[in-house]
C-alpha positions in Angstrom: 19.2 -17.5 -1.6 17.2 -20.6 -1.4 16.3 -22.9 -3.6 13.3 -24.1 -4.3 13.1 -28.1 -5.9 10.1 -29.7 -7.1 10.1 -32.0 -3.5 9.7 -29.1 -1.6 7.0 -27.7 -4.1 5.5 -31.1 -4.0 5.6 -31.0 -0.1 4.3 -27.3 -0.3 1.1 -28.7 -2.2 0.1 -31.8 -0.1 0.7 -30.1 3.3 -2.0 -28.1 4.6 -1.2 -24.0 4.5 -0.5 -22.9 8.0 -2.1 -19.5 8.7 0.8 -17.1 9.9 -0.9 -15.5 12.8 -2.9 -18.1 15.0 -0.1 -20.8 13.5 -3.4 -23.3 13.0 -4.1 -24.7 9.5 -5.3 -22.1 7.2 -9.1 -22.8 5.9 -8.1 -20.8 2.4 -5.7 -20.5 0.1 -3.3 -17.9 1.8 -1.4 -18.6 4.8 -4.1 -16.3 6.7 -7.5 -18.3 7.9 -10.8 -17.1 7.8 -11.4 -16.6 11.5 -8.0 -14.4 11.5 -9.0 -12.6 8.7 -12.4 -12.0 10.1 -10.8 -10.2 12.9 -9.2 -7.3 10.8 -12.0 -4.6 10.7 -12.6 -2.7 7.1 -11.8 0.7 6.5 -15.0 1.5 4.6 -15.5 4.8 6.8 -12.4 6.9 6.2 -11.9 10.1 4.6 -11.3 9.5 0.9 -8.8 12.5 1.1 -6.5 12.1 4.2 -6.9 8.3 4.5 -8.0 9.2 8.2 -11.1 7.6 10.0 -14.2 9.0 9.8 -17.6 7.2 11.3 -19.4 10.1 11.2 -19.6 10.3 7.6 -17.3 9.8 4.8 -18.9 12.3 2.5 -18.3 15.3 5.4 -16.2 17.3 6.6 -13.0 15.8 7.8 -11.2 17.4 11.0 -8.0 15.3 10.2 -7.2 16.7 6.7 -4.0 18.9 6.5 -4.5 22.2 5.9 -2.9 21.8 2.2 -5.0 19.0 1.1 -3.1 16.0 -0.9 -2.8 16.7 -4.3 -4.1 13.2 -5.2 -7.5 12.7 -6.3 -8.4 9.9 -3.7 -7.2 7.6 -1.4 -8.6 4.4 -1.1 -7.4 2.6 2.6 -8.4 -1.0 2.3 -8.2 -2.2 6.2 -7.6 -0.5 9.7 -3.9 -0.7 10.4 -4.4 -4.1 13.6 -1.8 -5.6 15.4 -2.4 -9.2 13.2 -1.8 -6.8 9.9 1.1 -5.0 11.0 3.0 -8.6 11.6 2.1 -9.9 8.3 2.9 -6.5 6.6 6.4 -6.2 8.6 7.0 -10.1 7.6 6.1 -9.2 4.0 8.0 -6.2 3.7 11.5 -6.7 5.8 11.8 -11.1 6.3 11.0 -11.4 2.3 8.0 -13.4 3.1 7.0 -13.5 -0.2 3.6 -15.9 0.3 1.6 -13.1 1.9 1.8 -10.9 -1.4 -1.3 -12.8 -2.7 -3.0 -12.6 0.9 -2.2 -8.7 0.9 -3.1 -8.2 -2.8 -7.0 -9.5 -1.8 -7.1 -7.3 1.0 -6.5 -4.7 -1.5 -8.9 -5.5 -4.4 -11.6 -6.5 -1.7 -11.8 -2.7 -1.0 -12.3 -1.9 -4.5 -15.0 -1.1 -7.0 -15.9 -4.1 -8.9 -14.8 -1.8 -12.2 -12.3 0.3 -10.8 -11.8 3.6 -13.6 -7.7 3.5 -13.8 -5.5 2.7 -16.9 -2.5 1.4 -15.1 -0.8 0.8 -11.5 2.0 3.2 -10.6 4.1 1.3 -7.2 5.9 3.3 -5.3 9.5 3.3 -6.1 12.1 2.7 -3.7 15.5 4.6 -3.9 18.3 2.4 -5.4 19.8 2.2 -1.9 17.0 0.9 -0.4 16.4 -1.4 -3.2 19.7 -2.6 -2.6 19.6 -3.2 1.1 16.0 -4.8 0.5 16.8 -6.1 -2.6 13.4 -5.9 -3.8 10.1 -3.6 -3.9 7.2 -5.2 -2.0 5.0 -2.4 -3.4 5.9 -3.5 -6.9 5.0 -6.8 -6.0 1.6 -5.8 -4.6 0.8 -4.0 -8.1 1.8 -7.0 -9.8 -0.6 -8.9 -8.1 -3.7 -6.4 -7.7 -2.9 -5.8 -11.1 -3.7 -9.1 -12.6 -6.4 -9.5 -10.3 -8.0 -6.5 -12.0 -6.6 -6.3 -15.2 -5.4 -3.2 -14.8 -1.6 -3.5 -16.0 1.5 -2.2 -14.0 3.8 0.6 -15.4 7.0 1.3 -13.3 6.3 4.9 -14.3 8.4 6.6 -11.1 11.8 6.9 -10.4 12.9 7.9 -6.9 15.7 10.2 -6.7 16.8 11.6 -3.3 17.3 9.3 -0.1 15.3 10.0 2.7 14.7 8.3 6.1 11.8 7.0 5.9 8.8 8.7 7.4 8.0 6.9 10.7 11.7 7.7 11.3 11.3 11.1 10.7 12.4 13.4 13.2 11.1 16.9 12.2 8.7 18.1 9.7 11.7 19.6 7.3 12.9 15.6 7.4 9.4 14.3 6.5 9.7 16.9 3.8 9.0 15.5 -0.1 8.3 17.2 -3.3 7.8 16.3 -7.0 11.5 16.7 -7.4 12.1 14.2 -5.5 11.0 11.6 -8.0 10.8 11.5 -12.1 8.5 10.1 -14.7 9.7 7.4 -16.5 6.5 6.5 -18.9 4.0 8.7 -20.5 1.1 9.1 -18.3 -0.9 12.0 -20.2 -4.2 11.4 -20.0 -4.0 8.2 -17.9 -6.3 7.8 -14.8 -3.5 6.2 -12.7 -3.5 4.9 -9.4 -0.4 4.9 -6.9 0.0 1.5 -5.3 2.0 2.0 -1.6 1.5 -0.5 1.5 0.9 1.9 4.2 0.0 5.3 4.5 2.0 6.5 7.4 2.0 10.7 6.7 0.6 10.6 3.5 3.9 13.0 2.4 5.6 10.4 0.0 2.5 9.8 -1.8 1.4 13.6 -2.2 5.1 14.0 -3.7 4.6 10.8 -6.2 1.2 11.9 -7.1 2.5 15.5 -8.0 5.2 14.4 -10.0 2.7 12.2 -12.2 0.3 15.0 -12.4 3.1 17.2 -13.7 3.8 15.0 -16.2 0.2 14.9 -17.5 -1.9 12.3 -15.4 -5.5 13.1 -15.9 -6.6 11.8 -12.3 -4.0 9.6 -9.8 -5.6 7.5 -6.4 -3.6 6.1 -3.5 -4.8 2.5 -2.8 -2.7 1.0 0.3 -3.1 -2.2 1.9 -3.7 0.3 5.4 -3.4 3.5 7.5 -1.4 4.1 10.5 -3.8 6.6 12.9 -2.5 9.7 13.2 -1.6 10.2 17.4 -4.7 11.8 19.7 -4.2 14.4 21.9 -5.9 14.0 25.3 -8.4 17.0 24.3 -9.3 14.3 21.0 -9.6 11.5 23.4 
């Protein structure tokens, strides 16, 4: 583990941030500039249930939506899943680069109402074995951070309970596979207006299964809000 002594924080603060995808000094205060950020394109047309894009119109009907629709309330998809996202999100989530949670956090509450109705921040829990080979839980970290940008506070109110690949590794749809059971409440959330923090939607299976399990338990209303969401594949016909 490294060490961190006040020279290198004091170098930290004089140098210039470099922005960790065009590797030029960062304009802001996150190691991503303004120009790189500006090429990341908004999710602001998706469909509030499935996550999936939707220029048509938001409020209509949906083609992607499974035939079971997600037992969540909403989901609120902050950015379109780029190339320049996808590094700093892999960087973030397996290298422990720690100094894009801020950076990712923004690009969360940007997305968001400037009130946003929810009584606490549920992140997605990680099995202990994964938390052990990670040994952390970047979605924890995000809710931290959105959570004191919005005053909303975090509860570690899930507990995951079976292993399972995870979903982009999936092989089958018996694999990919979740249920309620496969988590447990750990706080009271009766009557709370909760909203499940994740970084990327891939299926949308892991978060249907969290969101019933906090809905069994009593949660008046639970939303998904991810950083971004992976397109589901086109068929030629689609294309």
């Amino acid at each position: 583990m490294r060490v961190i002594t006040w020279p290198l924080r004091a170098l930290d603060f004089l140098l210039p941030m470099q922005c960790a995808l065009c590797q030029q000094y960062s304009d802001t205060r996150h190691p991503l500039c303004s120009w790189c950020k500006a090429s990341f394109s908004s999710s602001h047309k998706y469909c509030p249930k499935c996550g999936e894009p939707n220029p048509v119109s938001y409020r209509g009907f949906c083609p992607d939506c499974p035939p079971i629709p997600f037992t969540f309330d909403r989901c609120r998809i902050a950015w379109e899943y780029s190339d320049g996202l996808r590094h700093l999100i892999h960087q973030w989530k397996f290298e422990q680069a720690f100094q894009f949670t801020a950076t990712l956090a923004d690009l969360v509450t940007e997305a968001l109402p400037d009130s946003p109705k929810i009584d606490a921040l549920i992140p997605m829990p990680l099995h202990w074995r994964r938390f052990w080979q990670r040994g952390y839980n970047q979605c924890e970290l995000l809710a931290n951070t959105v959570g004191r940008a919005t005053g909303v506070p975090m509860v570690r109110g899930l507990k995951r309970i079976n292993y399972r690949s995870p979903q982009h590794q999936a092989r089958s749809k018996r694999q990919r596979a979740l249920s309620a059971e496969d988590f447990s409440c750990r706080h009271d959330v009766k009557g709370l207006r909760l909203a499940l923090i994740d970084d990327v939607m891939t299926t949308g299976n892991t978060a249907n299964a969290a969101a019933s399990c906090l809905q069994q338990a009593g949660a008046r209303s639970v939303e998904l809000w991810c950083i971004a969401r992976t397109r589901k594949p086109r068929t030629t016909e689609q294309l």
